[in-house]
N, C-alpha and C positions, 0 to 999 in steps of 0.2 A: 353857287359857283361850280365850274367844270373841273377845278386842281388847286394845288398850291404849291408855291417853289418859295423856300430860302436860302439865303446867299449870305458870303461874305465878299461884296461892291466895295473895292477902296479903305479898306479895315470897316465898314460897317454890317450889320446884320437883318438886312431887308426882307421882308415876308411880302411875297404878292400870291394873290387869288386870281381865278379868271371867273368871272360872270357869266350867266347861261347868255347871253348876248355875244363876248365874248372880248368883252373889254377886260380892261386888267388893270386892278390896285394893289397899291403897296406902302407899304410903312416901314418902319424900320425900330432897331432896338438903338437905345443910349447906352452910353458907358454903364448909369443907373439903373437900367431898364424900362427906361422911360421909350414911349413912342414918338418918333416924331414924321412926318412926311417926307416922302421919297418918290423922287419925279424919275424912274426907271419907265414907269410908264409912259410918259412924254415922248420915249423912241419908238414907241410903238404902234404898228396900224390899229386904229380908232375900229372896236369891235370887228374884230376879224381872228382873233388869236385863238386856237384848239390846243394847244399846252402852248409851256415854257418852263424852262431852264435857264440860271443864271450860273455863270463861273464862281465855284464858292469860295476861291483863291481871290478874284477880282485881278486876274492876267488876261481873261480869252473873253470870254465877251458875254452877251445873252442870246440863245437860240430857241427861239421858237417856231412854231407851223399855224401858218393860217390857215383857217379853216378853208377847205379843198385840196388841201395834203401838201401847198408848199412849204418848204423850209426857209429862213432867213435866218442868219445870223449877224448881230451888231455888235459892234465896238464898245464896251461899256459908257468910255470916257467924251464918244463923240457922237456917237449914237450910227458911224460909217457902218456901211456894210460890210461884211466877210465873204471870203471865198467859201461857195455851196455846190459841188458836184452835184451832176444828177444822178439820181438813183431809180432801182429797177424797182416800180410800184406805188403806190402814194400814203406819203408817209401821218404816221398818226400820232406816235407822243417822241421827245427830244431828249437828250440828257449831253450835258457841256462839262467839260473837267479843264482850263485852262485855253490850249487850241484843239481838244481831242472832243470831236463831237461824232454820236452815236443817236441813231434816227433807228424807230421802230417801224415796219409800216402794218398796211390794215391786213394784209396777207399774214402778217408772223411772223417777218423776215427781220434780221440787222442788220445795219449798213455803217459801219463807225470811216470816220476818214481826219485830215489834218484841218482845221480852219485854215490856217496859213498858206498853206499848199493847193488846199482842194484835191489832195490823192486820198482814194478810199483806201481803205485797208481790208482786207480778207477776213471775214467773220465765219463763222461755224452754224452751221447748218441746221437749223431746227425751228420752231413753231413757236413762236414765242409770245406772252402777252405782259411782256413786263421785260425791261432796260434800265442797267445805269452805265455809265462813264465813269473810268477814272482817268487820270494824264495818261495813262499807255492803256489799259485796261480795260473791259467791258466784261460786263455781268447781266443772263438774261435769263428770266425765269419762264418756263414752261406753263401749258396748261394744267400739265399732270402737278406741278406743285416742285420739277424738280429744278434748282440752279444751276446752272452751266457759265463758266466762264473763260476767258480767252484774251493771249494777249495782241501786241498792233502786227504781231508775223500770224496770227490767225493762227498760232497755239494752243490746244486747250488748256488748261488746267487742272489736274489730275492727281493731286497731291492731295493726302489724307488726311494734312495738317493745316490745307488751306481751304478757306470760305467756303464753296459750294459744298466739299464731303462735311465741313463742320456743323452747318446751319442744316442741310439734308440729314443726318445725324440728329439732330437737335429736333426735328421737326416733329417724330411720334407720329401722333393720330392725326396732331396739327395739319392743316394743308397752307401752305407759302403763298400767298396772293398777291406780295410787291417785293420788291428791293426798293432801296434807296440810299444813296450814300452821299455825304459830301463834297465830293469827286476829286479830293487830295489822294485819296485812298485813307482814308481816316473815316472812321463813325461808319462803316458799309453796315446795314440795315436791314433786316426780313421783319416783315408784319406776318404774321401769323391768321389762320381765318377763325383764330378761338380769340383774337385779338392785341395778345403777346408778343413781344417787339425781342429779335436777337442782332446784338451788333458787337464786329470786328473793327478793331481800332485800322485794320489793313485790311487787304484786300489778302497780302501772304503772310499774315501776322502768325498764324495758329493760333490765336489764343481767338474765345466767343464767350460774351457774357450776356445772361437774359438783361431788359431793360425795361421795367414794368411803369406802367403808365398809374399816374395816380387810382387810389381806388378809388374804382365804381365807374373808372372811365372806360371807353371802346372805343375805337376808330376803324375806320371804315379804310383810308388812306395815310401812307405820310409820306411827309420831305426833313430832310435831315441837312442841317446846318453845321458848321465849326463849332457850337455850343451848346443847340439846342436842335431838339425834336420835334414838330409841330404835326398835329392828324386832324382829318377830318370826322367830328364825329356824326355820329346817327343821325343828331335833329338838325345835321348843316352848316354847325358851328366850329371856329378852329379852337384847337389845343395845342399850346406851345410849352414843353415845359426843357430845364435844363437838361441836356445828354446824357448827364452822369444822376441822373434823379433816379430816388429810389424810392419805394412806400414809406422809409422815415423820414424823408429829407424832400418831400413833393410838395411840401407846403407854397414854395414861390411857383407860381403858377405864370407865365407869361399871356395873356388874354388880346391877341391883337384888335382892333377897331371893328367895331360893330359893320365895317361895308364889306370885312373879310367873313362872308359867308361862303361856305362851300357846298357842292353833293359830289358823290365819288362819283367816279368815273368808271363806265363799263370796262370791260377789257375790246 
């Protein structure tokens, strides 16, 4: 598979994959943690999807890009469509936070705007190969490894006690190869390229704590949920474990269905 996104749809906790095809499955977590099927994919065009993003709130809807760089966004609850501006370039990965959706294209560039509205918002300027959204917010990481982020007046952010100086701080020798965040602005997310995960419960929280993946794991990718963490690792397979896991406490492991195979994705 090309990605992986989880959500929280309607208070549930749905994990979808995209297939190199580029069709897309999904399953979902129980109360238990049990799995059970989840028909998010049924709004969806029948292999054509090159990412996706789901609203982790379960307000705005799901947005993704078929493959040729269009964008769509749906309704969770009906599967209607959303209002999609057009934008300068063709667009390559998606990120939804409510109705605050942010498009990356294959240029570098960011383009975040309202679903509701369809007005874009003024993003900052730079070369980017990594996006996330939060409800006003966006976050984009560099090639160079560095985060940059900005709000919906196209302010940057520059504070020494919020996420981009903390996680760039935190970084070392490490170099930053995604974000990922829940898009409340809760759980914001750096994977690291030694394979180390650092996340801010906000986006202007100040505070960042390491969040290590069971031992002996790596990932290649991740997507971050209201609870849980899930990566792609090396030989394809996902990993989902709880948010707050640590090397004492990794033993519950969440393992979603053998069809949710993955491979990362280039930048």
């Amino acid at each position: 598979m090309v990605g992986v996104a989880i959500a929280s749809l309607s208070g549930a906790q749905p994990v979808c994959a995209i297939d190199s095809t580029g069709g897309v499955h999904c399953s979902e977590w129980g109360v238990d943690g049990s799995l059970a099927a989840k028909s998010i994919s049924d709004c969806l065009p029948k292999g054509q999807i090159a990412d996706l993003a789901l609203d982790r709130r379960g307000a705005g809807g799901i947005a993704f890009v078929v493959s040729g760089g269009q964008i769509q966004v749906l309704s969770p609850s009906t599967c209607a469509a959303r209002t999609v501006p057009t934008i300068a370039g063709t667009a390559q990965r998606i990120s939804i936070a409510a109705d605050h959706v942010c498009a990356l294209t294959a240029a570098g560039s960011a383009a975040c705007w309202d679903a509701s509205t369809g007005s874009l918002e003024p993003s900052i300027d730079d070369h980017f190969v990594g996006l996330v959204s939060g409800s006003t917010e966006a976050c984009g990481v560099t090639a160079s490894g560095t985060v940059r982020c900005w709000d919906a007046s196209g302010k940057e952010d520059v504070s020494p006690r919020n996420f981009p100086a903390l996680v760039s701080a935190m970084a070392g020798s490490a170099a930053i190869v995604q974000i990922a965040s829940d898009a409340t602005g809760h759980n914001l997310c750096a994977l690291f390229n030694d394979g180390t995960v650092a996340c801010s419960q906000e986006f202007n929280l100040g505070s960042l704590g390491t969040f290590q993946l069971p031992v002996n794991e790596r990932v290649a990718e991740i997507a971050v949920g209201t609870s849980h963490l899930c990566g792609i690792r090396v030989d394809d397979s996902v990993l989902c474990v709880p948010i707050q896991c640590t090397p004492d406490d990794c033993a519950t492991v969440i393992t979603p269905p053998p069809a949710l195979k993955a491979a990362p994705r280039s930048p």
